[in-house]
DSSP file (Angstrom, degrees, kcal/mol; ACC not computed):
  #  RESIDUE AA STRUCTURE BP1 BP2  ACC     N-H-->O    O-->H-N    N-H-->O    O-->H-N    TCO  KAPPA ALPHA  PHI   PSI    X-CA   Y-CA   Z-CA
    1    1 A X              0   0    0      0, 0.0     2,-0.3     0, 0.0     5,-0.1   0.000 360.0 360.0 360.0 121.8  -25.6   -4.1  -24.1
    2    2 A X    >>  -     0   0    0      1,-0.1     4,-1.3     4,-0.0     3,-0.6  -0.611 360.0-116.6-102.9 165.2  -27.0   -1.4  -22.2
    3    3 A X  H 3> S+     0   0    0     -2,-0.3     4,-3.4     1,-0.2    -1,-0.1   0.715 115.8  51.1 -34.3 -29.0  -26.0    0.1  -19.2
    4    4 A X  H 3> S+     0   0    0      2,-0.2     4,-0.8     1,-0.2    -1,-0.2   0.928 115.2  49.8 -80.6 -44.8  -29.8   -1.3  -17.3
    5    5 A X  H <4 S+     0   0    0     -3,-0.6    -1,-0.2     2,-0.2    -2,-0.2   0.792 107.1  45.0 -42.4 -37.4  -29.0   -4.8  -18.7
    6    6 A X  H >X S+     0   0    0     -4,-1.3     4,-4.1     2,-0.2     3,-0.8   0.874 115.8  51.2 -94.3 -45.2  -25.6   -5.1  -17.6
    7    7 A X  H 3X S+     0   0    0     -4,-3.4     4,-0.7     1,-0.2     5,-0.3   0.735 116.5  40.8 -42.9 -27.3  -27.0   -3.7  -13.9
    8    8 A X  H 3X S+     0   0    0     -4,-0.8     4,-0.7     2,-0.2    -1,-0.2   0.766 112.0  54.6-103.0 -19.0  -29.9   -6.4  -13.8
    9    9 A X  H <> S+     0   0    0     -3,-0.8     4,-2.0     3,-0.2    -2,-0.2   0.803 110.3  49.1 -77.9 -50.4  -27.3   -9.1  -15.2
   10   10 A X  H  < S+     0   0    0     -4,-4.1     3,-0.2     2,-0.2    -3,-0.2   0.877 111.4  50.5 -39.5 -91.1  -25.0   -8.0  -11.9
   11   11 A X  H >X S+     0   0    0     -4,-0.7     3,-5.7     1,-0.2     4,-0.7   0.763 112.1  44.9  -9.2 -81.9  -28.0   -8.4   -9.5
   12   12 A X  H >< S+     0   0    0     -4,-0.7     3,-1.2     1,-0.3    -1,-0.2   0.857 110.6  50.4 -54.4 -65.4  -29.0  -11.7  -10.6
   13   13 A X  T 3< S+     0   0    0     -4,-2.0    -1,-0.3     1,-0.2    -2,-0.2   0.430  90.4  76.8 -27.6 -11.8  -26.0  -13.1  -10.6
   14   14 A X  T <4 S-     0   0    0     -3,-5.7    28,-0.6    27,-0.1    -1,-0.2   0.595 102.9-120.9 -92.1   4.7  -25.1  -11.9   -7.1
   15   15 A X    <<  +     0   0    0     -3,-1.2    -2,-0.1    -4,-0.7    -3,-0.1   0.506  56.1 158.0  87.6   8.8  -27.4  -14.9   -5.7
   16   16 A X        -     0   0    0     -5,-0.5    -1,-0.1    -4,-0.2     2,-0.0  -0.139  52.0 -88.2 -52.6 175.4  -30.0  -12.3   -3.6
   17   17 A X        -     0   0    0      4,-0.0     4,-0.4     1,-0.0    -1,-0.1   0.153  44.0-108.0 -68.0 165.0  -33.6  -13.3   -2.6
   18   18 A X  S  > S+     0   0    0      2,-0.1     4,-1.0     3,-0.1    -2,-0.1   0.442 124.0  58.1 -74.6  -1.2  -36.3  -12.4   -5.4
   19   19 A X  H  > S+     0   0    0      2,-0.2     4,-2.4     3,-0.1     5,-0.2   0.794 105.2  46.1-110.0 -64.9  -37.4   -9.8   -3.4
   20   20 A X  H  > S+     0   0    0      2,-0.2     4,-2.3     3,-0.2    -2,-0.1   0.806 112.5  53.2 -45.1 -33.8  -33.8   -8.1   -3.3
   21   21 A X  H >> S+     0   0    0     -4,-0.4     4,-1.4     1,-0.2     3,-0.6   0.978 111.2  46.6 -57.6 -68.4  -33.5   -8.5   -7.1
   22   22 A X  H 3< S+     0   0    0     -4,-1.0    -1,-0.2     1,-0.3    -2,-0.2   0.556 113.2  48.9 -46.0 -34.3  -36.6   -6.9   -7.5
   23   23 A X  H >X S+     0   0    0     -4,-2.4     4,-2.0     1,-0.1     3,-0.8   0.945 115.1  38.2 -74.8 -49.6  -35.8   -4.0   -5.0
   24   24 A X  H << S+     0   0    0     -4,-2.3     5,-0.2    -3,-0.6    -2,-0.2   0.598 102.2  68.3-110.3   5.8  -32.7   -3.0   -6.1
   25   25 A X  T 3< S+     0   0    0     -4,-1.4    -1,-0.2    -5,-0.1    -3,-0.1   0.529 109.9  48.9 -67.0 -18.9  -33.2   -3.3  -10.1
   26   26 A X  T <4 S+     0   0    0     -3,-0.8    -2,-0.2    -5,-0.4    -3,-0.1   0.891  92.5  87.8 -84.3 -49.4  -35.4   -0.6   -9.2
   27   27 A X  S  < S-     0   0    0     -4,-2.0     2,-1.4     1,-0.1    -3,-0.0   0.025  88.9-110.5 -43.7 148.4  -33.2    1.5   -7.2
   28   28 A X        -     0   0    0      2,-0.0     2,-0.3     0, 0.0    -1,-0.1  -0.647  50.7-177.4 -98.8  92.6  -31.0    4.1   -9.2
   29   29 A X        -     0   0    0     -2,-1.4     2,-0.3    -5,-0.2   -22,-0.1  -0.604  12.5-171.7 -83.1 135.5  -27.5    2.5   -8.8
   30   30 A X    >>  -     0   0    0     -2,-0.3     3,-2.1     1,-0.1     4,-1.0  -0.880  40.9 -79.8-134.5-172.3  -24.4    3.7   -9.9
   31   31 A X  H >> S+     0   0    0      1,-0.4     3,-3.4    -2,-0.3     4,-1.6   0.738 126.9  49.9 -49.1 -56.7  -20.7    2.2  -10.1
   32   32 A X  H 3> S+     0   0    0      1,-0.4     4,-0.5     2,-0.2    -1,-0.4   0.764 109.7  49.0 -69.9 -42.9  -19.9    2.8   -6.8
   33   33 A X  H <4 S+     0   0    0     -3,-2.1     4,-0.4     1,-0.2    -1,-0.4   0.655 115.5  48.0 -59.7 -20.4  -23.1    1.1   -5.5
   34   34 A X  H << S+     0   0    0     -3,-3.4     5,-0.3    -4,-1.0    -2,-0.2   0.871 102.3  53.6 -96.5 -24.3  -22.5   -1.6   -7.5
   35   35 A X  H  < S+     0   0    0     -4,-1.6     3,-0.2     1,-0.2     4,-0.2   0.608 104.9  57.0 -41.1 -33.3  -19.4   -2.2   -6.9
   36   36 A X  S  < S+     0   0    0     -4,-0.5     5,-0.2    -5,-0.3    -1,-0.2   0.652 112.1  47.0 -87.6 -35.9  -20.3   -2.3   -2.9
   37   37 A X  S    S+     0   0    0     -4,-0.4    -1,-0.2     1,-0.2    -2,-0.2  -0.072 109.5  53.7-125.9  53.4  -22.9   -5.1   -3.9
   38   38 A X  S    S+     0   0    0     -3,-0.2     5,-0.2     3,-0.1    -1,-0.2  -0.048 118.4  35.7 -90.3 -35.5  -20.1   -7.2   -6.3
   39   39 A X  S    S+     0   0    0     -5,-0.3    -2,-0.2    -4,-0.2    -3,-0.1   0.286 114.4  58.4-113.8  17.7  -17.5   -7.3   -3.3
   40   40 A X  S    S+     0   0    0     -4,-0.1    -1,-0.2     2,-0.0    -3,-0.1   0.555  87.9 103.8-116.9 -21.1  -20.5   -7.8   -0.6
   41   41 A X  S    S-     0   0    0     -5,-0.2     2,-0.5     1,-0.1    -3,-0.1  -0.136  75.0-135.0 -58.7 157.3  -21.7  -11.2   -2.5
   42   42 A X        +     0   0    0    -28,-0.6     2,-0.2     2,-0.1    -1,-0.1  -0.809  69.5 119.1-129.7  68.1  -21.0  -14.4   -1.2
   43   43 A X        -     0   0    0     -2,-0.5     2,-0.2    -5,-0.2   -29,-0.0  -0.596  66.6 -91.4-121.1-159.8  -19.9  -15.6   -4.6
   44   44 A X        -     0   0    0     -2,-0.2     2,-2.9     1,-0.1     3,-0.5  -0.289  37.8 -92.1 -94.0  47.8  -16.2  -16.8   -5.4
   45   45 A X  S  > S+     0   0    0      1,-0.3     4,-1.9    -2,-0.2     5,-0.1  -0.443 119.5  40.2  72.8 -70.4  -13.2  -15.2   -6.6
   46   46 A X  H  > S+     0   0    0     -2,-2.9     4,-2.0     2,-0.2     3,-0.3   0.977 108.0  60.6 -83.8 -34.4  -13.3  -15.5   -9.9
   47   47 A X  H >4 S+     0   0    0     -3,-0.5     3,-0.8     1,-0.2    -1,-0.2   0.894 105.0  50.5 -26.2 -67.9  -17.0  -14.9  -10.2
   48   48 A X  H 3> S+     0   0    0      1,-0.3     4,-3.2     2,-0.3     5,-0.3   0.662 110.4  52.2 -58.1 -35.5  -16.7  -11.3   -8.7
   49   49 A X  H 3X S+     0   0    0     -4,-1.9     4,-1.1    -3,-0.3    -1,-0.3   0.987 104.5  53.7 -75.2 -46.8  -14.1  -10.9  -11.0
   50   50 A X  H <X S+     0   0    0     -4,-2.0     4,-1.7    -3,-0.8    -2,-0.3   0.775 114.0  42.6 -17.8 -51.9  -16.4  -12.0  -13.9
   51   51 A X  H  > S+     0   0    0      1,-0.3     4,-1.4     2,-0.2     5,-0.3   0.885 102.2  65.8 -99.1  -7.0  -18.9   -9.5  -13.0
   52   52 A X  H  X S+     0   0    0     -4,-3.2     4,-0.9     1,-0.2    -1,-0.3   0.859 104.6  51.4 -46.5 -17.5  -16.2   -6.6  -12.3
   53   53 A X  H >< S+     0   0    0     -4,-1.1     3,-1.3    -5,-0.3    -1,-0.2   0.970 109.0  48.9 -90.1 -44.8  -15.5   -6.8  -16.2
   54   54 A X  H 3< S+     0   0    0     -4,-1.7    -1,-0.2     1,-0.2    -2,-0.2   0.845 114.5  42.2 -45.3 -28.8  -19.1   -6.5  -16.9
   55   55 A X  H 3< S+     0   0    0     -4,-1.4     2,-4.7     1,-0.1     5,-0.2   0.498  94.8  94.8 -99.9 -12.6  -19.3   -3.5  -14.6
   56   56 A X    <<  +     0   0    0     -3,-1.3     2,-0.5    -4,-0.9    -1,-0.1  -0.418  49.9 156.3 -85.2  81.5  -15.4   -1.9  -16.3
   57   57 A X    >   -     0   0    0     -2,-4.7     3,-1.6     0, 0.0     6,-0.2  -0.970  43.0-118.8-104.8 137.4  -17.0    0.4  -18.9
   58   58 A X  T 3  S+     0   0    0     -2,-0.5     3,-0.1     1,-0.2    -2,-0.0  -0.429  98.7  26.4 -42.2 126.6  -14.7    3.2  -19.8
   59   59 A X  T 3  S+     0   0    0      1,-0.3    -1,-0.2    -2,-0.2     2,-0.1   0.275  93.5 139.6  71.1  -9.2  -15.6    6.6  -19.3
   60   60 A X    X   -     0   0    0     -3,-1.6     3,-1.3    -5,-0.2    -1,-0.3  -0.264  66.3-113.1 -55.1 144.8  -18.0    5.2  -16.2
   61   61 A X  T 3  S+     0   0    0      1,-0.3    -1,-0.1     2,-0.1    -3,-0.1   0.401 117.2  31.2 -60.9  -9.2  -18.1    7.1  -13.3
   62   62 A X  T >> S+     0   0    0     -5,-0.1     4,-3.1     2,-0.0     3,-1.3   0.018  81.5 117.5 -78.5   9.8  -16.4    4.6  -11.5
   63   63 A X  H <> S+     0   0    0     -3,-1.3     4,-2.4     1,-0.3     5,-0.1   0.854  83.3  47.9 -68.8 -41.8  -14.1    2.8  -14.3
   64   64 A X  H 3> S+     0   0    0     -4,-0.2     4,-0.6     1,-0.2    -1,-0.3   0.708 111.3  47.7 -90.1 -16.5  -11.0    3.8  -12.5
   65   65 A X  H X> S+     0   0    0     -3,-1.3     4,-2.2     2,-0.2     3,-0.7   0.874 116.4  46.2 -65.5 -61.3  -12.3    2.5   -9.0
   66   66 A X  H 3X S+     0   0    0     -4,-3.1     4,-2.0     1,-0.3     5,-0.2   0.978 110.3  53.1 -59.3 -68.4  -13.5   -1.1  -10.9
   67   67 A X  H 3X S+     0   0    0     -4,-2.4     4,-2.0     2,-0.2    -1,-0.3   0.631 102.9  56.1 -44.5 -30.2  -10.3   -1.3  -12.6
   68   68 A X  H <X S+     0   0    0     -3,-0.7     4,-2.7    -4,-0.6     5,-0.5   0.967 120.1  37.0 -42.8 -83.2   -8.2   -0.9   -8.9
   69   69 A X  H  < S+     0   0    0     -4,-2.2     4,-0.4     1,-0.2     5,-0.4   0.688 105.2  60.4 -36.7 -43.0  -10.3   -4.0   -8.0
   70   70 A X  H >X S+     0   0    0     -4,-2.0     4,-5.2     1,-0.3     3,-2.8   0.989 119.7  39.2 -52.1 -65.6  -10.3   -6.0  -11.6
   71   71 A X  H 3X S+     0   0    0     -4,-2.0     4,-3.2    -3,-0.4     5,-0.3   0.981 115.4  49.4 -66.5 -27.2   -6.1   -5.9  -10.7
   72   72 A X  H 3X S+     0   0    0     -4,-2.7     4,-0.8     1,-0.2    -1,-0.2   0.754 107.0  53.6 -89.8  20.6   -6.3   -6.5   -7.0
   73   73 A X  H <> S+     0   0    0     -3,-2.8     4,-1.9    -5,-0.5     5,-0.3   0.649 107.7  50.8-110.0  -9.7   -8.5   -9.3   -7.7
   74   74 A X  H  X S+     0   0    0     -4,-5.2     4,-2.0    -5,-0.4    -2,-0.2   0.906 111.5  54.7 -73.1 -29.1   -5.6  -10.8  -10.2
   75   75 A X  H  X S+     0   0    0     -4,-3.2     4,-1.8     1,-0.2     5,-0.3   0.982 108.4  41.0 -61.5 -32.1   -3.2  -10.3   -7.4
   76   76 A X  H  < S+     0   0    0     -4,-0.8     4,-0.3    -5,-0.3    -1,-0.2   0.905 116.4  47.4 -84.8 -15.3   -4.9  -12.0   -5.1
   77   77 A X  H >X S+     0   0    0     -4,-1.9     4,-2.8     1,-0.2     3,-0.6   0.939 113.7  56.8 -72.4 -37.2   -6.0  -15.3   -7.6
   78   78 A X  H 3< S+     0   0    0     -4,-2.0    -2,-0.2    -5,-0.3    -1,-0.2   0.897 107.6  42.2 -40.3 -53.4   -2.2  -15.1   -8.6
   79   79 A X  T 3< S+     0   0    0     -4,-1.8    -1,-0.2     1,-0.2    -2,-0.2   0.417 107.7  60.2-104.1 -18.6   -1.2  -15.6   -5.0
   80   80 A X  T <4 S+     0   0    0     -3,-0.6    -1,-0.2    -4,-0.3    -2,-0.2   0.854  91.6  98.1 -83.3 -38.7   -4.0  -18.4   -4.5
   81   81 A X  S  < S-     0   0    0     -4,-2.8     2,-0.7     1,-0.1    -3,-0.0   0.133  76.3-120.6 -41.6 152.5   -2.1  -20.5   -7.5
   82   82 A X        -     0   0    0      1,-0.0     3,-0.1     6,-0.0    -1,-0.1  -0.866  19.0-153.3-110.8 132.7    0.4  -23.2   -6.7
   83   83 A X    >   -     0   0    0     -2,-0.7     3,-1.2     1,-0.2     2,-0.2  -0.123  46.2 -45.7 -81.0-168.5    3.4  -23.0   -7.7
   84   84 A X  T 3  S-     0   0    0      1,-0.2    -1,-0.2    -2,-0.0     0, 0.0  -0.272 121.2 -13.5 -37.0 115.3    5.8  -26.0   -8.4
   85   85 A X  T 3  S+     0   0    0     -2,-0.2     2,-0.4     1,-0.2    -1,-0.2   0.911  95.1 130.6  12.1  83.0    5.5  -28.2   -5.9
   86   86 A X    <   -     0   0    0     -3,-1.2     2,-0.3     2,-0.0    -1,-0.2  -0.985  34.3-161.3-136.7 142.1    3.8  -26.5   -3.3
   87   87 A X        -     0   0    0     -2,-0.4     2,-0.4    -5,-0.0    -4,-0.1  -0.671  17.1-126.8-107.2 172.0    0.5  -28.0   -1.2
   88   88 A X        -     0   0    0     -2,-0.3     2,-0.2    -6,-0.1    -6,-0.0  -0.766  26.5-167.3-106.1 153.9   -2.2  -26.0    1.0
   89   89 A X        -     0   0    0     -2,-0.4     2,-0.2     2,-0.0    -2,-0.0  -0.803   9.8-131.6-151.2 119.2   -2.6  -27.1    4.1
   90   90 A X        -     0   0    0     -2,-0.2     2,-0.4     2,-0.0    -2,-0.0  -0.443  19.7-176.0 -55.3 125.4   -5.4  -26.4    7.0
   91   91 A X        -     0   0    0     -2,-0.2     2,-0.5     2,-0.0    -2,-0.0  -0.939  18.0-160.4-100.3 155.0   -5.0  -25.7   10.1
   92   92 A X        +     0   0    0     -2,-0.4     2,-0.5     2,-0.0    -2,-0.0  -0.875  14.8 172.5-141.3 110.7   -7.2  -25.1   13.4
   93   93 A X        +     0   0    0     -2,-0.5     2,-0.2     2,-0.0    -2,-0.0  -0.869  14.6 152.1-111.7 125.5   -5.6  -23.3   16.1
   94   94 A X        -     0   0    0     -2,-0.5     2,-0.3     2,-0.0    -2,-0.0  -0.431  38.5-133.4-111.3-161.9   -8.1  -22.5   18.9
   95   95 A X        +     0   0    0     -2,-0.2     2,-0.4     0, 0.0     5,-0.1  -0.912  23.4 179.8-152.2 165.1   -7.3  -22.1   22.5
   96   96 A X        -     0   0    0     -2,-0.3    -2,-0.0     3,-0.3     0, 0.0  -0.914  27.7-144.8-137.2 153.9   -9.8  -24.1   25.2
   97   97 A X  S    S+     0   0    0     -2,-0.4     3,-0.1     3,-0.0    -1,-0.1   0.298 101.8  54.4 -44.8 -32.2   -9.0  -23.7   29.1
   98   98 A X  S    S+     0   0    0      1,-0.2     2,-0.9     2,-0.1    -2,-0.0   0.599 104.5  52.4 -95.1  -3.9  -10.3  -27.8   29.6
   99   99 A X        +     0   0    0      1,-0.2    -3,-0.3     5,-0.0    -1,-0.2  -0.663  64.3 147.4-130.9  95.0   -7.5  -29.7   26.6
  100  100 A X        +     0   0    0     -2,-0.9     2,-0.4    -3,-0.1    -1,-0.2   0.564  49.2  84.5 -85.2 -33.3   -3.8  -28.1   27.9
  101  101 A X  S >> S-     0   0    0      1,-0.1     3,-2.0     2,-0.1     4,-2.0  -0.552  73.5-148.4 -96.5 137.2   -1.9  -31.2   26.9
  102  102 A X  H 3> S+     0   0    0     -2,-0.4     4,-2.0     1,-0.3    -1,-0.1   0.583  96.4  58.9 -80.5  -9.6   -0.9  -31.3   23.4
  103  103 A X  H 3> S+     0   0    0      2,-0.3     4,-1.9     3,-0.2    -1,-0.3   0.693 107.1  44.2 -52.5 -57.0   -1.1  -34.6   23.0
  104  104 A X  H <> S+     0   0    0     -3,-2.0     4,-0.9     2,-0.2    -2,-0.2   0.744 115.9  61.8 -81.2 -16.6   -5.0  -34.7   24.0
  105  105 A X  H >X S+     0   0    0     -4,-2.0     3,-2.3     2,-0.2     4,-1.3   1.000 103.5  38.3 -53.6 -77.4   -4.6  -31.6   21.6
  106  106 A X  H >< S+     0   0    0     -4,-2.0     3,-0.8     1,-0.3    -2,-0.2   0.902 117.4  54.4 -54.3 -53.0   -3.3  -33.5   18.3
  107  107 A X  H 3< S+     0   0    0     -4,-1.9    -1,-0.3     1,-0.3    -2,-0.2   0.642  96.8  61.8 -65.1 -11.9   -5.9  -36.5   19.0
  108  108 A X  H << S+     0   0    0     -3,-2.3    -1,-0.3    -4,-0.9    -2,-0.2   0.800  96.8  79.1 -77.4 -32.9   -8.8  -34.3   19.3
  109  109 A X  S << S-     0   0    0     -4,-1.3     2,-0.1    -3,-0.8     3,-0.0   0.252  90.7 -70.7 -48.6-179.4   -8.3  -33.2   15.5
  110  110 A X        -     0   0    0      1,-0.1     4,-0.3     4,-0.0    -1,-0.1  -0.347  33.6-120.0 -68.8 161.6   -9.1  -35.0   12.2
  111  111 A X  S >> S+     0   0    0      2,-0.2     3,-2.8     1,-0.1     4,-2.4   0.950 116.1  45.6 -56.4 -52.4   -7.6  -37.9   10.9
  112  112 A X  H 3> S+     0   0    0      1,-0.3     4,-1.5     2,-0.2    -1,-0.1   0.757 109.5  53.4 -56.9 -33.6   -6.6  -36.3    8.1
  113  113 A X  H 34 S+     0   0    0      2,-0.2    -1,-0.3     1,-0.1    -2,-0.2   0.546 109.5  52.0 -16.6 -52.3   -5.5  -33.5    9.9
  114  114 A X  H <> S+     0   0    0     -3,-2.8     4,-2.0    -4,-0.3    -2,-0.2   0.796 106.3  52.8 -86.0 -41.8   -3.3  -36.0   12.0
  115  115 A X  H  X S+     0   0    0     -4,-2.4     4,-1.3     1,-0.2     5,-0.2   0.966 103.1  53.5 -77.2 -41.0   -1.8  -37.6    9.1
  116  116 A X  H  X S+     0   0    0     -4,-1.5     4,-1.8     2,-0.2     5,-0.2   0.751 107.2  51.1 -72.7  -8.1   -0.5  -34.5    7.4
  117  117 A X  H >> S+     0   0    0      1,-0.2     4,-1.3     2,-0.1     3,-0.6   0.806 108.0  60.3 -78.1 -66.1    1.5  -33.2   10.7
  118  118 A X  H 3< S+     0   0    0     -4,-2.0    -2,-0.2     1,-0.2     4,-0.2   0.304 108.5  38.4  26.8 -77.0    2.7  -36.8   10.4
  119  119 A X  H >< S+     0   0    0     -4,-1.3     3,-2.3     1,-0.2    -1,-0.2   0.930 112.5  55.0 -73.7 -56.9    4.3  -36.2    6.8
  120  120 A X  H << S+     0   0    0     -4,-1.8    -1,-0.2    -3,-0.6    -2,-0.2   0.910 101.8  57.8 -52.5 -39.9    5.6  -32.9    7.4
  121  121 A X  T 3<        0   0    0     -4,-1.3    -1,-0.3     1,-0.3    -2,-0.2   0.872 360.0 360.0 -57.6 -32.9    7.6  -34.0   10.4
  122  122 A X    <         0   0    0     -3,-2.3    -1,-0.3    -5,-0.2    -2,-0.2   0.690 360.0 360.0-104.0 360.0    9.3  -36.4    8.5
């Protein structure tokens, strides 16, 4: 695979316009620019990581810069895992000047919302 393939496989994959593909498959990118438009993509976690490995050639003028990221984006999917019995849970903390009582607070939420302070309390 060469290097103009694996740059035009990045691009497309990062979900731009047609217009954008087209512009910046033209542009003369290198790691560091691509790198900038891997971690600027509105894609997921593991994607980005996906296309960091495409991008991790050895001897690259960036290899040791993609390789930082490639591990700090296994720390951070490590740290998203659940362990043994552990949940996520949302919250939405605002603060409003008109809803002081915490009460009209808790009922203004979701149900679902409502039910999980619920559990935890007991």
């Amino acid at each position: 695979m060469t290097r103009r393939i694996t740059s035009e496989q990045i691009i497309s994959a990062c979900g731009f316009s047609e217009e954008m593909e087209c512009y910046l498959i033209g542009c003369k990118l290198n790691d560091y620019n691509m790198l900038d438009i891997i971690l600027g993509a509105r894609l997921p976690l593991t994607e980005k990581r996906k296309l960091l490995e495409l991008l991790n050639t050895p001897g690259s003028d960036g290899y040791a810069d993609v390789s930082k990221c490639i591990r700090e984006f296994d720390d951070a999917l490590a740290a998203l895992e659940l362990k043994n019995s552990e949940i996520f849970t949302l919250s939405e903390c605002w603060y409003d000047d008109d809803i002081l009582d915490e009460k009209r607070l808790l009922r203004s939420r979701s149900c679902l919302f409502r039910r999980l302070l619920n559990t935890s309390k007991s």
